[in-house]
N, C-alpha and C positions, 0 to 999 in steps of 0.2 A: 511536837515530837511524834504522839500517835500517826499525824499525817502526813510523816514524811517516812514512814516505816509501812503505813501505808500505800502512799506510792512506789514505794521501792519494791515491794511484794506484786504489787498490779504489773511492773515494768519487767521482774521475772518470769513472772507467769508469762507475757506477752514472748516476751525473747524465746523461754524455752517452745510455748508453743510454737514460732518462727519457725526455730530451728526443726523442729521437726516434720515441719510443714516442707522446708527446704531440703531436708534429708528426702522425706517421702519420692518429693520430685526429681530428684537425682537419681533413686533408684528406679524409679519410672522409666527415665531417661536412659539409664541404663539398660533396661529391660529392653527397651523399643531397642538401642545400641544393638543387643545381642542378638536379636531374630530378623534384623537385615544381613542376607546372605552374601557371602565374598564373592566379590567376581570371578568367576572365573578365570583360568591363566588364557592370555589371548592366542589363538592360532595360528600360527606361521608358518606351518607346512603343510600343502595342499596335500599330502596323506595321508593326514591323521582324519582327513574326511573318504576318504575313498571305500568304498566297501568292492572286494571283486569275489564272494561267495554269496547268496550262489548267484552263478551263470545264466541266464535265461538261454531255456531250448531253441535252438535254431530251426526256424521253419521256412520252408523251398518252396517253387512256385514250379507248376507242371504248364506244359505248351499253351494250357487253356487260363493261368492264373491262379488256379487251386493251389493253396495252402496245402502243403504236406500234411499237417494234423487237423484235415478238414473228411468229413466221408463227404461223398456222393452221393446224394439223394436223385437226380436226374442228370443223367447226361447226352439224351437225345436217343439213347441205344434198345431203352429196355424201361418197364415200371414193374423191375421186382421186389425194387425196394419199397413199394406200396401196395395197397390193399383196398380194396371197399371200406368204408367204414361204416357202414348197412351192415354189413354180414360179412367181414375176412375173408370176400370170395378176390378171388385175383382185381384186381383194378382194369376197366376197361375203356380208362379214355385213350385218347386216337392219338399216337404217334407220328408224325409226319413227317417226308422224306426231305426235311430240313432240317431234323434233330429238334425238334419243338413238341410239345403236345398241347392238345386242345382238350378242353372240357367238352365231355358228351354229354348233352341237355338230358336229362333222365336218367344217367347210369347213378346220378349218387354222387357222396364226397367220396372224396380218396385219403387216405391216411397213411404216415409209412409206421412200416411192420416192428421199427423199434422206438422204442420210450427214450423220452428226453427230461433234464430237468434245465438248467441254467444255459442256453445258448448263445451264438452266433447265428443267424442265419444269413444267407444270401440266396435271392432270388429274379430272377427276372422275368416281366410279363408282356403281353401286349394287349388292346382291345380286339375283340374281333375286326376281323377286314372287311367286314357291311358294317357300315356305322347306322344302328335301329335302338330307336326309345331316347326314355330322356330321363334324368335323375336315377335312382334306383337302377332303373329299366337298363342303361346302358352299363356294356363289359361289368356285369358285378361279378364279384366274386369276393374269396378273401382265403386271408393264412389263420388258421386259430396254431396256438400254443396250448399243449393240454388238454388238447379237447374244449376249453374252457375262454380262450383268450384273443380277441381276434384282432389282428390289423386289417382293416379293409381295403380291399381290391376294389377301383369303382373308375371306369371313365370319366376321370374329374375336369376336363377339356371342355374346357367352354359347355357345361354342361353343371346347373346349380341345382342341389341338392340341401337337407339339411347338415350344417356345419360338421355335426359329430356324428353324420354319416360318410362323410366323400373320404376320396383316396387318401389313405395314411391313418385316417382317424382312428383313435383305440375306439372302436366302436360304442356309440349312445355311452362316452366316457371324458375324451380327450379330444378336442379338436387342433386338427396339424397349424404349426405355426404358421406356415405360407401354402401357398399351392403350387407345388412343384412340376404337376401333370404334362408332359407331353403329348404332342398332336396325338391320336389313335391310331397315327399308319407310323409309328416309332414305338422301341421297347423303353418300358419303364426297368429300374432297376430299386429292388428295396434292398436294403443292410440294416437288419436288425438285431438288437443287441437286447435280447430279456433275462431277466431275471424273476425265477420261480419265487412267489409265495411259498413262506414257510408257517408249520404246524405244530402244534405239539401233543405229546400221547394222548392228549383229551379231544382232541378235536379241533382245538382253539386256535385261530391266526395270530401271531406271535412275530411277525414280517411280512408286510406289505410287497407283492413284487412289481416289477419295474420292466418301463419298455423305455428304449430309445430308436427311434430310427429315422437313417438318412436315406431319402428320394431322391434320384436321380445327382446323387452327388453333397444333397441340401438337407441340413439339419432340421426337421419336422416334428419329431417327437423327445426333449429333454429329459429324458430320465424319467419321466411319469410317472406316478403311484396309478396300480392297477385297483382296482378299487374291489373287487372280485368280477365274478364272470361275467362276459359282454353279453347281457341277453337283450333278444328283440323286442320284447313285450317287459315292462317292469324293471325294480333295481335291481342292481349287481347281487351275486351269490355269494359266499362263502363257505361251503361244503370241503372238508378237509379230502388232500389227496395227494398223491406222490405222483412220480415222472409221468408222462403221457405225451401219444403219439404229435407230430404235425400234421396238421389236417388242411386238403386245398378245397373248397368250398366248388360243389356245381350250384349255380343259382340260375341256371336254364338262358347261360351267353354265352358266345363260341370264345371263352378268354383264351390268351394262348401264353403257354410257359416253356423257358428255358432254363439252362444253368442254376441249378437248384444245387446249394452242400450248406453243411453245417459245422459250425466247432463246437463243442460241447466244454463250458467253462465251469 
């Protein structure tokens, strides 16, 4: 008799712990039940997606292409929109009765007179019209950003060089995906797209900035991280600092430039 009171007592224990074991899991299962989200109601009216606020600004194209919300940095007429970057003395490279200018071996870089941060740029070059030297040596020149940042200018035409120095390169940084360079007796065309490093009240870089740019039509540079400033000797810089000029390099080659503007984004 003790062993069968016994058993009866083991087989409750056993059941009730079951059941609780079975409860537990049910509310478990409930639990997960409740924090799977409801679908959504499905979309049937191509409105309920449409956003029409805001508007994007309309921008127009003048005789030459410009962008309405573009300034003028060169237009063949005048360099008043630049300066020495030596010394603020007026800019005196040589204007030509083409609307073109050329870099004067010795005056210096030129810089224009107002500060940028985030741009657009568009410009056009060509190599000098005496094809002399070779790497380095031929049409060098370049665009900085900032003072700080440089796309390089270089007669990349049948003409080898180190990689993350020739045309497009972010200089001694990024070398261009392809080589897009045209013969020397043809204009090149850059379309750059940077964005400024940012800083904060301590001095500290806080955002990496960025270049993209298309040659001659050809995507060359992806969105890049700048790493800080292209210099020629040693690594990149970091030195905190706000907007600043564009700068066209003289590096003693008759380079020649047209159709210079920017949009400031």
């Amino acid at each position: 008799m003790k062993t069968i009171v016994y058993l009866f007592i083991v087989l409750a224990i056993t059941y009730s712990c079951k059941e609780k074991t079975d409860t537990n899991k049910i509310k478990e299962q409930d639990k997960k039940e409740e924090i799977i989200p409801t679908p959504e109601k499905e979309i049937t009216d191509p409105k309920q997606t449409e956003v029409w606020e805001p508007q994007p600004k309309v921008v127009t194209f003048n005789e030459n292409n410009i962008p309405s919300d573009a300034i003028v940095l060169f237009d063949g007429s005048n360099l008043e929109t630049w300066m020495s970057a030596k010394d603020s003395t007026a800019a005196v490279w040589t204007i030509n009765p083409d609307q073109t200018m050329t870099v004067k071996p010795g005056a210096g870089d030129i810089q224009t007179r107002q500060n940028f941060g985030s741009v657009q740029l568009h410009l056009e070059w060509s190599a000098p019209d005496v094809l002399e030297g070779e790497g380095q040596g031929r049409g060098n020149s370049g665009v900085f950003f900032q003072n700080k940042y440089e796309v390089q200018i270089l007669d990349s035409h049948k003409n080898q060089t180190y990689a993350n120095g020739q045309a497009t390169s972010i200089y001694k940084q990024h070398i261009p995906l392809v080589n897009a360079t045209k013969a020397p007796d043809q204009w090149q065309t850059y379309d750059i797209i940077f964005h400024a490093p940012e800083f904060d009240a301590e001095g500290k870089k806080i955002k990496s900035g960025s270049f993209t740019v298309i040659h001659n039509g050809v995507l060359v540079q992806d969105h890049v991280e700048i790493l800080g400033s292209t210099e020629y000797i040693g690594p990149p810089k970091n030195e905190a600092h706000g907007k600043g000029p564009i700068k066209l390099q003289d590096h003693g080659n008759l380079v020649q430039y047209r159709k210079i503007w920017i949009r400031e984004l």
